[in-house]
N, CA, C and O atoms as a Maestro MAE file, in Angstrom:
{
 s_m_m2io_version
 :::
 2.0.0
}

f_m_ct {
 s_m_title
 :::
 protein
 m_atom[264] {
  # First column is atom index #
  i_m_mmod_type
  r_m_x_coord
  r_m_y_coord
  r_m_z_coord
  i_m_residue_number
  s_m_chain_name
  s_m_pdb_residue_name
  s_m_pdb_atom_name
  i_m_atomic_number
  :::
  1 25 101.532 122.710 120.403 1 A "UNK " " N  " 7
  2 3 101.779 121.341 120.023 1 A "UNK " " CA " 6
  3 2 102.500 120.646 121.164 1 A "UNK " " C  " 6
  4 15 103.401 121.236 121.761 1 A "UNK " " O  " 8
  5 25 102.031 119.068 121.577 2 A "UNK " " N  " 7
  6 3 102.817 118.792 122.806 2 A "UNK " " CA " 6
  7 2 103.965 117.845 122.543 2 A "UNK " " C  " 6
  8 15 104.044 117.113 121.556 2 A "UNK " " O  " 8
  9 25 104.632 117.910 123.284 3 A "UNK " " N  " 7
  10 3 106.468 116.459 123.083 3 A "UNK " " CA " 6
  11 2 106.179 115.859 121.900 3 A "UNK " " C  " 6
  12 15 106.863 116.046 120.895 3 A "UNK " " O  " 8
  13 25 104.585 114.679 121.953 4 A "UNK " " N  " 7
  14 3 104.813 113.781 121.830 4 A "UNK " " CA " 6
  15 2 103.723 113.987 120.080 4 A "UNK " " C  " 6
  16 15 103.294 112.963 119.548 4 A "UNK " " O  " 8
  17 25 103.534 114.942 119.645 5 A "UNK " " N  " 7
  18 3 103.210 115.313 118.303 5 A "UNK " " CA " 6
  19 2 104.289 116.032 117.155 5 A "UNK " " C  " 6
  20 15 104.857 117.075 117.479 5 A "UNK " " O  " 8
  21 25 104.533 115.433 115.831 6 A "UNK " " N  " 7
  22 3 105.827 115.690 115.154 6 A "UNK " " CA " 6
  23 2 105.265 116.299 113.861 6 A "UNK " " C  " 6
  24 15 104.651 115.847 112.894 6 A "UNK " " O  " 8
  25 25 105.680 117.399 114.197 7 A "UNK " " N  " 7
  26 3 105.307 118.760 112.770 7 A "UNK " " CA " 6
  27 2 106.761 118.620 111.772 7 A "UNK " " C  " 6
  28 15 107.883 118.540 112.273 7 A "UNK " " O  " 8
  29 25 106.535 118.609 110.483 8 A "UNK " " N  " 7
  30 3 107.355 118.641 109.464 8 A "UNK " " CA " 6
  31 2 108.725 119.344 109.693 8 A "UNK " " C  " 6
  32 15 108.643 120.544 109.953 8 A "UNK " " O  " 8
  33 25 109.992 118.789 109.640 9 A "UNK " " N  " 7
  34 3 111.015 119.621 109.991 9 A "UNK " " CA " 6
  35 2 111.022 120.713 108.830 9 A "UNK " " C  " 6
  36 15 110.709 120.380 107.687 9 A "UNK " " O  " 8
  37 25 111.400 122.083 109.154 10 A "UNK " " N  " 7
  38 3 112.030 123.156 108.202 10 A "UNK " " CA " 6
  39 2 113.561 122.660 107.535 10 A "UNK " " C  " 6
  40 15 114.486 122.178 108.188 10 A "UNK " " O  " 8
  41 25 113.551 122.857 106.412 11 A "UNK " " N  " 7
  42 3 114.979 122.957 106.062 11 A "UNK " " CA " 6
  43 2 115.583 124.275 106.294 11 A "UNK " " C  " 6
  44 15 114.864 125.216 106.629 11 A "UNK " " O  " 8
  45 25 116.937 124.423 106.133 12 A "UNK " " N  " 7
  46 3 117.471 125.917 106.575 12 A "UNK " " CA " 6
  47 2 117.456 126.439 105.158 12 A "UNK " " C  " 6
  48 15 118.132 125.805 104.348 12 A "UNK " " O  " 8
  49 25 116.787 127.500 104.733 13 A "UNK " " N  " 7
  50 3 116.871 127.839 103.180 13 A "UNK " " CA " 6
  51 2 118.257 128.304 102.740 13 A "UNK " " C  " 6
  52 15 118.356 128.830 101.631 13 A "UNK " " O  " 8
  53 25 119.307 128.162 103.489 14 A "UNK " " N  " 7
  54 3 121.293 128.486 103.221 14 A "UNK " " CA " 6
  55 2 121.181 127.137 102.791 14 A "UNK " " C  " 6
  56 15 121.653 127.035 101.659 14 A "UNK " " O  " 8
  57 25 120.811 126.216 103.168 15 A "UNK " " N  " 7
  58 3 120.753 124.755 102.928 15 A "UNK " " CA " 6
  59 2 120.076 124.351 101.426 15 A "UNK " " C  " 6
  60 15 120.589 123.557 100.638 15 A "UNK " " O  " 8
  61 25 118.828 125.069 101.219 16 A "UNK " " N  " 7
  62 3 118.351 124.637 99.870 16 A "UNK " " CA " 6
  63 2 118.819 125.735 98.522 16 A "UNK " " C  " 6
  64 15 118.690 125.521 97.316 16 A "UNK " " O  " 8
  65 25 119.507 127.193 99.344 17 A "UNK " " N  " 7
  66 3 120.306 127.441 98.091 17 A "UNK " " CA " 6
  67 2 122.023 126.922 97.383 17 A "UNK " " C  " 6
  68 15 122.835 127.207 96.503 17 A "UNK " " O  " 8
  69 25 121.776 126.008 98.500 18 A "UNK " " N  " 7
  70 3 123.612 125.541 97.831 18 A "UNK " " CA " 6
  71 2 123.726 123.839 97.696 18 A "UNK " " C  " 6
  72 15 124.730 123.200 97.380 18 A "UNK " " O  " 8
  73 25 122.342 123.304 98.047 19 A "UNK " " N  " 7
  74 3 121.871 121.579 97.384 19 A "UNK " " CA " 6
  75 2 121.390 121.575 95.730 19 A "UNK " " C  " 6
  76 15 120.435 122.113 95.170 19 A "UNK " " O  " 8
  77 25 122.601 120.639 95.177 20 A "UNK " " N  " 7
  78 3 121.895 120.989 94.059 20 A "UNK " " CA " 6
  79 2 121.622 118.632 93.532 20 A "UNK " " C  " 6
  80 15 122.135 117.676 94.114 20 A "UNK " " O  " 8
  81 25 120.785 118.633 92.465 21 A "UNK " " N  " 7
  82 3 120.614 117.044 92.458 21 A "UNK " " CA " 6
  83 2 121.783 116.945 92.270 21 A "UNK " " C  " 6
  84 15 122.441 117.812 91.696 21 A "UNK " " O  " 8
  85 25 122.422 115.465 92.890 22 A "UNK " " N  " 7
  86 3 124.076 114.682 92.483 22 A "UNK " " CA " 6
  87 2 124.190 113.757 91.022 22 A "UNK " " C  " 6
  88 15 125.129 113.148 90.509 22 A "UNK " " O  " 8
  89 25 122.623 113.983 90.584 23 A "UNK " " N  " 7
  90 3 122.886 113.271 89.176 23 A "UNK " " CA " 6
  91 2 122.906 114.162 88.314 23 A "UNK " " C  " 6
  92 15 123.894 113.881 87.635 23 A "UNK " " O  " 8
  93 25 122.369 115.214 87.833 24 A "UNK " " N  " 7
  94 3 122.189 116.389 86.981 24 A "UNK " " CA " 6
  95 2 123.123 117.726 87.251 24 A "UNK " " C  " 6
  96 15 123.590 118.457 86.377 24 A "UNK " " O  " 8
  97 25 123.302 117.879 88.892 25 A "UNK " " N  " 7
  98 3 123.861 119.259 89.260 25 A "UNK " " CA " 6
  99 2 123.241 120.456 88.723 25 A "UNK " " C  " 6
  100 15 123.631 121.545 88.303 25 A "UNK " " O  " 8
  101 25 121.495 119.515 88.986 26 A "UNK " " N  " 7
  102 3 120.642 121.038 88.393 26 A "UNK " " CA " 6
  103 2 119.811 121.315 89.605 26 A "UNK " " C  " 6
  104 15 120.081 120.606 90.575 26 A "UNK " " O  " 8
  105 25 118.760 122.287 89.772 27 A "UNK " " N  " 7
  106 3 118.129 122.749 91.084 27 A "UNK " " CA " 6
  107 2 117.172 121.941 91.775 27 A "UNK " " C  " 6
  108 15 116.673 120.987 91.178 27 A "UNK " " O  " 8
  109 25 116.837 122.210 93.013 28 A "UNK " " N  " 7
  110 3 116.110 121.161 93.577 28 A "UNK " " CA " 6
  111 2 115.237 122.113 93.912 28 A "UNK " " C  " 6
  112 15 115.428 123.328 93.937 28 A "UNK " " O  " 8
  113 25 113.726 121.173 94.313 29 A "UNK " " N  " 7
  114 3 112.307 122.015 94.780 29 A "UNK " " CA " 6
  115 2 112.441 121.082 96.086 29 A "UNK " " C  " 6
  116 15 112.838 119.926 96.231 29 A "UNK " " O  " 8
  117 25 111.847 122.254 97.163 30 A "UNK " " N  " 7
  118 3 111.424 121.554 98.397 30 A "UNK " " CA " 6
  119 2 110.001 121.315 98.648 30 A "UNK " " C  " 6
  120 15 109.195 122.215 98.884 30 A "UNK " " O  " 8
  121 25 109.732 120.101 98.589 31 A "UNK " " N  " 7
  122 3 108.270 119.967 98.564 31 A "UNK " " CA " 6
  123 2 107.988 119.446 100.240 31 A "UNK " " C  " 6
  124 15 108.175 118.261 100.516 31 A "UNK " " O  " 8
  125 25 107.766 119.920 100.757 32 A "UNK " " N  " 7
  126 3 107.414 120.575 102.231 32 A "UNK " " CA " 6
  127 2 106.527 119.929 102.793 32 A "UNK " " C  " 6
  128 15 106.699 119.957 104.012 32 A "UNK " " O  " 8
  129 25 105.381 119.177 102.399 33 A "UNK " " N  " 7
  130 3 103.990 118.047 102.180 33 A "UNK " " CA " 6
  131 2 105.018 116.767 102.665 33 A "UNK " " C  " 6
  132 15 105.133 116.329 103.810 33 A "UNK " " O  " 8
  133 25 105.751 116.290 101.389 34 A "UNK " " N  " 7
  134 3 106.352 115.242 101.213 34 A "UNK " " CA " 6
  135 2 107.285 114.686 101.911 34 A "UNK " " C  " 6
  136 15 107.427 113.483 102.131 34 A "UNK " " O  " 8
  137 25 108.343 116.116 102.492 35 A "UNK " " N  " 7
  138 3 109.339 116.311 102.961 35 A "UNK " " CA " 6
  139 2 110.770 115.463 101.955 35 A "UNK " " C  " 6
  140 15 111.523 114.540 102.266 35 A "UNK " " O  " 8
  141 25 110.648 116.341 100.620 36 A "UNK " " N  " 7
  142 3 111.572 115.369 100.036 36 A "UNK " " CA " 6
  143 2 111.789 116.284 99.088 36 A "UNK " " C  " 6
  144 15 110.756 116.836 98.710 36 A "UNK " " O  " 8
  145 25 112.963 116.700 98.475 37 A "UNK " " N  " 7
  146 3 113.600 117.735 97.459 37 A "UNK " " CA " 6
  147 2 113.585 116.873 96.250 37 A "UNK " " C  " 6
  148 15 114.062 115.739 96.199 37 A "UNK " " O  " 8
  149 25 113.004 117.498 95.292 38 A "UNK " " N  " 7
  150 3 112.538 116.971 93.729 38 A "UNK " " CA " 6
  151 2 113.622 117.839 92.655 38 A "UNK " " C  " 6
  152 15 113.845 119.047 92.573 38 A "UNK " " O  " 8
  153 25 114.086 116.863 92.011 39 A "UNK " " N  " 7
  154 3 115.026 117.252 90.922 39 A "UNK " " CA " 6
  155 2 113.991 116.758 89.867 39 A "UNK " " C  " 6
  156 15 113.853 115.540 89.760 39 A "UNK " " O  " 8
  157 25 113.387 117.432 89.224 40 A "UNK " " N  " 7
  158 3 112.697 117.310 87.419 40 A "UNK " " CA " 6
  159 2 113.330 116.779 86.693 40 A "UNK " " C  " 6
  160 15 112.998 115.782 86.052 40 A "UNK " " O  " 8
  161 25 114.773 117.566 86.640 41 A "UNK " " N  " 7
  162 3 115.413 117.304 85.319 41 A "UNK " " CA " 6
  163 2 115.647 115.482 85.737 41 A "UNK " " C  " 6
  164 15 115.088 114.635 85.041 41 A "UNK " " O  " 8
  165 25 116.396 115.143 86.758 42 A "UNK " " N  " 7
  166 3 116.417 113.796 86.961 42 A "UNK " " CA " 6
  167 2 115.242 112.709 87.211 42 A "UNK " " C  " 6
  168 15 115.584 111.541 87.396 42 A "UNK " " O  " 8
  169 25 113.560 113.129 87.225 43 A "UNK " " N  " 7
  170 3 112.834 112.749 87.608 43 A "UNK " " CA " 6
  171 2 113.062 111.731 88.752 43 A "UNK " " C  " 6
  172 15 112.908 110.516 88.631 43 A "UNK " " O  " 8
  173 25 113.531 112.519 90.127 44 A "UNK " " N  " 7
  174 3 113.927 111.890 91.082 44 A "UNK " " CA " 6
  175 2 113.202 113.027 92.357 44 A "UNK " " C  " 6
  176 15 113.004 114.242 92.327 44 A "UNK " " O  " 8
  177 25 112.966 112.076 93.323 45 A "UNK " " N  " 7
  178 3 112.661 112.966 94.655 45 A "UNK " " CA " 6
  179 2 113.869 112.569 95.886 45 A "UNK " " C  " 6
  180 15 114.042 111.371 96.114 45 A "UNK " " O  " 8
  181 25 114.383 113.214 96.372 46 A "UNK " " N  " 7
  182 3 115.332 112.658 97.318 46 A "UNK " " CA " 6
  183 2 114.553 113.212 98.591 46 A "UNK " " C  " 6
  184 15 114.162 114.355 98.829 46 A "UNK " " O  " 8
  185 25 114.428 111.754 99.515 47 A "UNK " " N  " 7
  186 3 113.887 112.106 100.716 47 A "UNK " " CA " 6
  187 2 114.412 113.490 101.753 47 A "UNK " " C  " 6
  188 15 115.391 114.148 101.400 47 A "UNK " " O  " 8
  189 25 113.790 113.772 102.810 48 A "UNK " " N  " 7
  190 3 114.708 114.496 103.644 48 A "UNK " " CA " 6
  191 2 113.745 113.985 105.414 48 A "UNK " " C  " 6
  192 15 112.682 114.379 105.894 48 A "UNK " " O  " 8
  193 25 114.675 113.086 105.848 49 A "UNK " " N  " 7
  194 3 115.145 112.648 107.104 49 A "UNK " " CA " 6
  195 2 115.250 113.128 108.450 49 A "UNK " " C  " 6
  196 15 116.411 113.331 108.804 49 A "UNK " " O  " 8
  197 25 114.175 113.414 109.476 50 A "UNK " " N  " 7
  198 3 114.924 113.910 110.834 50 A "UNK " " CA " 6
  199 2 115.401 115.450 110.400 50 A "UNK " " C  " 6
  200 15 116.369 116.004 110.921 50 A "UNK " " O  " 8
  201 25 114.690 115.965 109.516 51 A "UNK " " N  " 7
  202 3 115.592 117.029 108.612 51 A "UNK " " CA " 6
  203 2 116.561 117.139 108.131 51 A "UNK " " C  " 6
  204 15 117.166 118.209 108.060 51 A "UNK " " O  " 8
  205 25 116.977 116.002 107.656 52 A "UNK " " N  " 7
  206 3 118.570 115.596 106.689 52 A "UNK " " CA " 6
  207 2 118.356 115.207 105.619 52 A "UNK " " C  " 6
  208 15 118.175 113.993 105.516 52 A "UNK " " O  " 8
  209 25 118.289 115.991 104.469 53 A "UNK " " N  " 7
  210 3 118.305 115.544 103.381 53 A "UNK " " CA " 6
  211 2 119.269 114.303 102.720 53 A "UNK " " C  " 6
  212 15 120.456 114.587 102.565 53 A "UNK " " O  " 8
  213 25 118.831 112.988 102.339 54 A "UNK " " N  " 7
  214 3 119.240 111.793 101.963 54 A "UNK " " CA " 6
  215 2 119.645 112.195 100.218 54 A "UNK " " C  " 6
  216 15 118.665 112.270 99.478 54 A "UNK " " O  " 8
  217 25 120.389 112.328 99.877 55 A "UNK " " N  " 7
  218 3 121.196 112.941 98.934 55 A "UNK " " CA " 6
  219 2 121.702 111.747 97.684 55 A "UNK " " C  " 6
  220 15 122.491 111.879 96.748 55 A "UNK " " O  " 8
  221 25 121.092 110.872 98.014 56 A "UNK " " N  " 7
  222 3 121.757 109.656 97.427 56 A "UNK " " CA " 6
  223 2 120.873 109.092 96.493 56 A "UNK " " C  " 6
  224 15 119.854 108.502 96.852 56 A "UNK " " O  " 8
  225 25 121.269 109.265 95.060 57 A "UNK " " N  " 7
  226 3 120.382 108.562 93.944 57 A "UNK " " CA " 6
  227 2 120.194 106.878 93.721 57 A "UNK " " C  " 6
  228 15 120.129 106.353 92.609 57 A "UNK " " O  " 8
  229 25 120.117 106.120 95.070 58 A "UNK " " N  " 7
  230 3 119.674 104.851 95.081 58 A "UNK " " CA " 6
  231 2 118.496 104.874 96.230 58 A "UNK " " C  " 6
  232 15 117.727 103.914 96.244 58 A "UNK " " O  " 8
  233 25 118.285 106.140 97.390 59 A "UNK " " N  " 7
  234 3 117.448 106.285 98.218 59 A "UNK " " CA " 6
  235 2 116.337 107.293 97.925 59 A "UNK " " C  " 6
  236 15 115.365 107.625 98.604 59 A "UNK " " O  " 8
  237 25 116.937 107.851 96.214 60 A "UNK " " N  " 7
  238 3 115.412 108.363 95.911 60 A "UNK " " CA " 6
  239 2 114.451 107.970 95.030 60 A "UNK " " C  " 6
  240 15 114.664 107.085 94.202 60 A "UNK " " O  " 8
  241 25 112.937 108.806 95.176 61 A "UNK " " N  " 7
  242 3 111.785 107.986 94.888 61 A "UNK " " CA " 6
  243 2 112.135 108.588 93.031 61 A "UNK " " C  " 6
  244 15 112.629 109.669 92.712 61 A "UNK " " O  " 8
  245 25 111.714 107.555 92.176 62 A "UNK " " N  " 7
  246 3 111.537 108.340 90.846 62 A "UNK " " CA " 6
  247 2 110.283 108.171 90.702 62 A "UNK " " C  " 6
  248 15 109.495 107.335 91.144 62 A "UNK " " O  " 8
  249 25 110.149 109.380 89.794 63 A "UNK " " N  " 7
  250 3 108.711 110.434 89.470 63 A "UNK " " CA " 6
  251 2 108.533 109.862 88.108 63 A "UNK " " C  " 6
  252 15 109.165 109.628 87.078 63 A "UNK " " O  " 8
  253 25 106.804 109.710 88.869 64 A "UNK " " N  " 7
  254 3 106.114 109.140 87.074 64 A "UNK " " CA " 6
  255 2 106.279 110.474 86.166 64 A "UNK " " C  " 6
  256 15 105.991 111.603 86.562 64 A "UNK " " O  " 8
  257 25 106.662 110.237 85.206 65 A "UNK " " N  " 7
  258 3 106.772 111.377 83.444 65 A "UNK " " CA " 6
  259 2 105.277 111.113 83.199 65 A "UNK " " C  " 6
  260 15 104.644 110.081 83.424 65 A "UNK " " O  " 8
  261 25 104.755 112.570 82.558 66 A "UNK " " N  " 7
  262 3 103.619 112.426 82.023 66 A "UNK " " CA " 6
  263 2 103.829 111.950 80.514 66 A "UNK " " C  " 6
  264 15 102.854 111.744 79.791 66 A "UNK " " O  " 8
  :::
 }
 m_bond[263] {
  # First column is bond index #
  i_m_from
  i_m_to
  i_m_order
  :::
  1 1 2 1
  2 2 3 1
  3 3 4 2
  4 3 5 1
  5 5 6 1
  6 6 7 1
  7 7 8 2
  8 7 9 1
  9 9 10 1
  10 10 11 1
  11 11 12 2
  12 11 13 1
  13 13 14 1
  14 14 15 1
  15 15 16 2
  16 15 17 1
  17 17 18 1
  18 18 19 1
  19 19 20 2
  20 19 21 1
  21 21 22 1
  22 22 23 1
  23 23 24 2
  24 23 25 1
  25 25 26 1
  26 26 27 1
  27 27 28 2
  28 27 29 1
  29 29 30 1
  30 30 31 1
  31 31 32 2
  32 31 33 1
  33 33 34 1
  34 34 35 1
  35 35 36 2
  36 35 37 1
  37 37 38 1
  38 38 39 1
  39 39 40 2
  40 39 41 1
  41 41 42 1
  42 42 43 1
  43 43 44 2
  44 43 45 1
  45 45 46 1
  46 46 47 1
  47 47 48 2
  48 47 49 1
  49 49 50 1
  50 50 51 1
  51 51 52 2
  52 51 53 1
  53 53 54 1
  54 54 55 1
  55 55 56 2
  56 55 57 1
  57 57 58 1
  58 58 59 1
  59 59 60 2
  60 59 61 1
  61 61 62 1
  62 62 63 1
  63 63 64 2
  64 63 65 1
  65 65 66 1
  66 66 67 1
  67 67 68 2
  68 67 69 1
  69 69 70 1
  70 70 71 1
  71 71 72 2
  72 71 73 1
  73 73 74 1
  74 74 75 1
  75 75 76 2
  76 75 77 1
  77 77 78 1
  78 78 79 1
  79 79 80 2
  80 79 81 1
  81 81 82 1
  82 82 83 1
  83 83 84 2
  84 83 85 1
  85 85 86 1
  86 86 87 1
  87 87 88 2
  88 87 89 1
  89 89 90 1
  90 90 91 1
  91 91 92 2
  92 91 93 1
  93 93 94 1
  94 94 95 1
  95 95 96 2
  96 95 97 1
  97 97 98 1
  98 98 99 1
  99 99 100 2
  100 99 101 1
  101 101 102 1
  102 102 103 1
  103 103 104 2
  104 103 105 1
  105 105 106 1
  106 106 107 1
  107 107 108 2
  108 107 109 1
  109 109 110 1
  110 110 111 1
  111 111 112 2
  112 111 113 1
  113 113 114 1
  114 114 115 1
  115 115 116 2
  116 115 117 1
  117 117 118 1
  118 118 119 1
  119 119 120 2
  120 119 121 1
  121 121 122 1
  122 122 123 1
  123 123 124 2
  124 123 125 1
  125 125 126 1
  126 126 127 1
  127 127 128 2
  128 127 129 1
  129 129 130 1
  130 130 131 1
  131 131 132 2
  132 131 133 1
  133 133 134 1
  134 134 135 1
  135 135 136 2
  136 135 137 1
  137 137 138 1
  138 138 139 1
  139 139 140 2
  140 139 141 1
  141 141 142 1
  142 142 143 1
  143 143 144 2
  144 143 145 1
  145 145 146 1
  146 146 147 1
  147 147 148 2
  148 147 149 1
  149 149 150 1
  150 150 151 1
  151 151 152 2
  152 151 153 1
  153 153 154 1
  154 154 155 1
  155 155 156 2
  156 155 157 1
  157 157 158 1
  158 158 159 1
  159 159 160 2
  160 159 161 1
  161 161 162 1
  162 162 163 1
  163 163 164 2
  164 163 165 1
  165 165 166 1
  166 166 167 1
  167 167 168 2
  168 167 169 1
  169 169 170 1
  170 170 171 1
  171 171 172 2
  172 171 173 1
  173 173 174 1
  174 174 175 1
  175 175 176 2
  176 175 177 1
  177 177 178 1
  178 178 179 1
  179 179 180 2
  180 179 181 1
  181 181 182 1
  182 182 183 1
  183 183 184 2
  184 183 185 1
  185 185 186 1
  186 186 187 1
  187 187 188 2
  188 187 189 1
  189 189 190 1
  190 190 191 1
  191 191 192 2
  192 191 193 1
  193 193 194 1
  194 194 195 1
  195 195 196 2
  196 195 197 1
  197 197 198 1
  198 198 199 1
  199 199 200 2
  200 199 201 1
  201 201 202 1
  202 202 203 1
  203 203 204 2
  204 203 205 1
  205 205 206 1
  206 206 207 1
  207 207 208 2
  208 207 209 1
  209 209 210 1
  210 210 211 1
  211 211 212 2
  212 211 213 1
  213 213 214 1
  214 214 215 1
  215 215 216 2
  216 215 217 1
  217 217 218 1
  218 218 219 1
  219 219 220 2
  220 219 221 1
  221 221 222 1
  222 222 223 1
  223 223 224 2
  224 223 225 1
  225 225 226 1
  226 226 227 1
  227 227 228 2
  228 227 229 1
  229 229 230 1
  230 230 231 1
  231 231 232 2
  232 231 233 1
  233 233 234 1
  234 234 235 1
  235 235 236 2
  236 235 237 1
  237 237 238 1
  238 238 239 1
  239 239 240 2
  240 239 241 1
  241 241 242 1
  242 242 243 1
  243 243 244 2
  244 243 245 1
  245 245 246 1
  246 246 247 1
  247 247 248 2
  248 247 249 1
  249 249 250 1
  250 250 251 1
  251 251 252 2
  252 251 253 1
  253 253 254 1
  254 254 255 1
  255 255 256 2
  256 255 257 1
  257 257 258 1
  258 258 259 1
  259 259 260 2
  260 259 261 1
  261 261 262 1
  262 262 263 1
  263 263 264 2
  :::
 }
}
């Protein structure tokens, strides 16, 4: 891959076992496609940034309920 092509950052998985959502304080999924950690219980996706997860329940996307 050269400089100027940008492959999905990794999160550090020490990182996704100790993030938990800030509205629920229940578990998060890393959806890796999206680049954005999904809390269910909150039907919320919180982005993740430059590989920095944006942690903040006014900067995440909410998830259509079936």
């Amino acid at each position: 891959m050269s400089e100027n092509q940008t492959a999905p950052r990794e999160i550090d998985p020490k990182l996704l076992e100790i993030l938990v959502c800030p509205v629920t304080r229940g578990p998060l999924k890393y959806d890796r496609k999206a680049q954005e950690l999904v809390s269910d219980s909150a039907g919320l996706a919180y982005p993740i940034r430059d590989g920095i997860p944006i942690m903040l329940p006014d900067e995440a996307r909410k998830l259509e309920r079936d």
